[in-house]
N, C-alpha and C positions, 0 to 999 in steps of 0.2 A: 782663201776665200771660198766662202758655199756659196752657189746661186742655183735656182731651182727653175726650168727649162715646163713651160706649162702648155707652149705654141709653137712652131717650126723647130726647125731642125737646131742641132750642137753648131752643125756648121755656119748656119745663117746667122745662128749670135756671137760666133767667132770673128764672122769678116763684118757685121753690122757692130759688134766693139770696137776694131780695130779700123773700120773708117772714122767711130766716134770720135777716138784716139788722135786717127791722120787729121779730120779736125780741127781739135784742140793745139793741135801743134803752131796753129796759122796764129795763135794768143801768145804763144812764147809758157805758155805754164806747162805743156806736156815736150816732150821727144817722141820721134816715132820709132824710137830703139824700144820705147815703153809697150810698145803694142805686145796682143799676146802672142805664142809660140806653140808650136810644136804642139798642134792639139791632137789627143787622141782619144777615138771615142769606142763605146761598146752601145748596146744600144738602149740601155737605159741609164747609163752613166757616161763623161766623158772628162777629160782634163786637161790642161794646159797651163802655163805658167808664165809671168813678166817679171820685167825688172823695174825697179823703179827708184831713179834718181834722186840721190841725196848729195845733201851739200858736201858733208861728210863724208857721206859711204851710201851703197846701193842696194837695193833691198831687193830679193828676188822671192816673187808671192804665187805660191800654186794656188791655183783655179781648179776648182770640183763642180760641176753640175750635174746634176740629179732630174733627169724625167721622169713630170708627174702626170 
């Protein structure tokens, strides 16, 4: 996943997605295993990466953000 960082910090969309995440969990459609991970930043790019639950099998999605 690209997403592109216009306003605060890597870190503040880190934990401002993964409350979104803790959230969604209260619906039964997400897990908070889903939440992101391990992020690391530099200071105009940063990364981290989830997993995400399938019936089947699990999908694990790195995350790229770019300050603009």
């Amino acid at each position: 996943m690209l997403g592109f960082v216009e306003d605060k910090s890597f870190a503040h969309w880190f934990c401002e997605i993964n409350k979104w995440i803790a959230n969604l969990t209260k619906f039964g459609n997400w897990k908070l295993s889903e939440s992101l991970k391990n992020l690391q930043q530099c200071k105009t790019y940063a990364k981290s990466y989830s997993s995400s639950h399938r019936p089947t099998d699990d999908l694990v999605l790195f995350h790229f953000w770019i300050k603009i």
